[in-house]
C-alpha positions in Angstrom: 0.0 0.0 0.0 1.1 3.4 -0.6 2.1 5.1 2.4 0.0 8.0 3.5 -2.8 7.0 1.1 -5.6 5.8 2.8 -6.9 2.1 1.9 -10.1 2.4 0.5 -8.4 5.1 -2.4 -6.2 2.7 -3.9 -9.0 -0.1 -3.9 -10.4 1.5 -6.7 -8.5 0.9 -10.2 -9.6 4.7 -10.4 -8.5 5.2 -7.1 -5.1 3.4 -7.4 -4.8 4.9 -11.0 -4.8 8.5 -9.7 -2.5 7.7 -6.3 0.3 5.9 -9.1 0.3 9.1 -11.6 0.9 11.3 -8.4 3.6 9.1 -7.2 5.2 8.4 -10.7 5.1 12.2 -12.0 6.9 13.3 -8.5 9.1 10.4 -8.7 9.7 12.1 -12.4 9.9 15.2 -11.7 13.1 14.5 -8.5 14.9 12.1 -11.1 14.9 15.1 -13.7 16.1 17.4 -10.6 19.3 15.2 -11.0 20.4 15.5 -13.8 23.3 18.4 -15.3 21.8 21.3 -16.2 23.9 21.2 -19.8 20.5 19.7 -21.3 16.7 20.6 -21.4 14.8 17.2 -20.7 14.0 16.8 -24.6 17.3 17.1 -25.6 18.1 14.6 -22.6 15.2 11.7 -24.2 16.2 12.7 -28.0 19.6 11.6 -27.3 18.9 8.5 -24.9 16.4 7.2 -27.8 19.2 7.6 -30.5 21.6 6.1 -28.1 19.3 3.0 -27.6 17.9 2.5 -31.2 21.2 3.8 -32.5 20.2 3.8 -36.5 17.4 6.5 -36.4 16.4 9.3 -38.7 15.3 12.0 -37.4 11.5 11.5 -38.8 11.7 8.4 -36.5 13.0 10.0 -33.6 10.7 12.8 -33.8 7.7 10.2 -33.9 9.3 8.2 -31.3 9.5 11.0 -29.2 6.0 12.4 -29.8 7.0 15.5 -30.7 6.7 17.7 -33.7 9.4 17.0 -36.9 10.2 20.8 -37.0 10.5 21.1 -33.2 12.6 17.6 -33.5 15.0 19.4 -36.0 15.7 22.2 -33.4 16.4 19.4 -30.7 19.1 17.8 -33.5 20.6 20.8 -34.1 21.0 21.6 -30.9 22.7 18.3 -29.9 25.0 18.3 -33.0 26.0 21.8 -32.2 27.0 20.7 -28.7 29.2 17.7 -30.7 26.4 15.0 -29.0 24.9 13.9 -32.1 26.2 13.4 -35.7 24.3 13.0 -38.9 25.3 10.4 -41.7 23.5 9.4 -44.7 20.8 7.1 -45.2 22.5 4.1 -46.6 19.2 3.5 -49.1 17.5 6.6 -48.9 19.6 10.0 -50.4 16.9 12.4 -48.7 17.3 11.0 -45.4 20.2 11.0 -42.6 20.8 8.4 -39.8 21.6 9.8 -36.4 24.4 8.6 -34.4 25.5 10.0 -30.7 28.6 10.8 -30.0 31.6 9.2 -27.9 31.0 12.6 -26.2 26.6 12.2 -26.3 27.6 8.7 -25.0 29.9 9.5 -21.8 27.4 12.6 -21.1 24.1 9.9 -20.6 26.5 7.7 -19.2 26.9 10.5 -16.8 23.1 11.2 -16.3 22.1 8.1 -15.7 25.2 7.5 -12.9 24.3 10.7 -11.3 20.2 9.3 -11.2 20.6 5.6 -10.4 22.9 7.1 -7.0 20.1 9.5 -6.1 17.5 6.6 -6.4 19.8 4.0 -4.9 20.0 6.5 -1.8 16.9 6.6 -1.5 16.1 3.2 -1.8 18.5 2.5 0.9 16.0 4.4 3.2 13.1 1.4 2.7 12.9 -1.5 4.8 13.9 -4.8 3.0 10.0 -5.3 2.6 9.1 -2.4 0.6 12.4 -2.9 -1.5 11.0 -6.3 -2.3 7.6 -4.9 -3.3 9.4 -2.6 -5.4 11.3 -5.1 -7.3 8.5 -6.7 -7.8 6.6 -3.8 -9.5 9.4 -2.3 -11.1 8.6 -5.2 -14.1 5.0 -4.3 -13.5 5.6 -0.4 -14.1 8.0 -1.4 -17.2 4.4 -3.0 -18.5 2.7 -0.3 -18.0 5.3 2.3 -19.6 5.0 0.7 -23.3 2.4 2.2 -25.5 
């Protein structure tokens, strides 16, 4: 149960729906409070994406990342600009380009994510072995629940 939510609100899948978007977009919005300030929080996802699907264009990544293809090409040309993100071309298609990060994009997530997964494993130290065990339990659950 979540603490300081009273049982009978999270009985409800309404209930339990509206206690989980509280807890996830605060949960959010401290993990983002970690990170360097060198990146706004789409420029942040735009690279991560490219880093993990590593042969995107940026028609893809703008879809991927629900956003706009001319607000997309800002984002790009922002990252390539900071030497994150390099453009190559398409190997089939002569219009397109294929996005690649950096070694520098690379070691900068690498960095992000360090500087998150210490904050969160701090604060994970703070539960009792119970609720970390709940938690790893749901963290598969939550994965689940994140795909579209």
């Amino acid at each position: 149960m979540l603490k300081n939510m009273p049982t009978s609100e999270t009985r409800s899948r309404a209930g339990l729906a509206a206690a989980l978007r509280v807890s996830v977009s605060r949960l959010s919005r401290r993990m983002r409070a970690q990170a360097g300030q060198s990146l706004s929080v789409t420029q942040l996802a735009a690279l991560g994406a490219v880093s993990r699907h590593a042969a995107l264009t940026p028609g893809e990544l703008a879809e991927h990342e629900k956003v706009q293809p001319p607000s997309m090409t800002r984002v790009i040309a922002a990252l390539e600009e900071r030497g994150l993100l390099t453009r190559s071309p398409h190997p089939t298609d002569r219009r397109q380009v294929i996005l690649s990060v950096t070694e520098e994009g690379e070691r900068l997530l690498k960095e992000e994510r360090r500087r998150k997964e210490a904050w969160l494993a701090q604060r994970l130290a703070e539960l009792t072995p119970e609720e970390q065990e709940i938690l790893r339990q749901a963290a598969p659950i939550l994965e689940r629940l994140s795909k579209v």
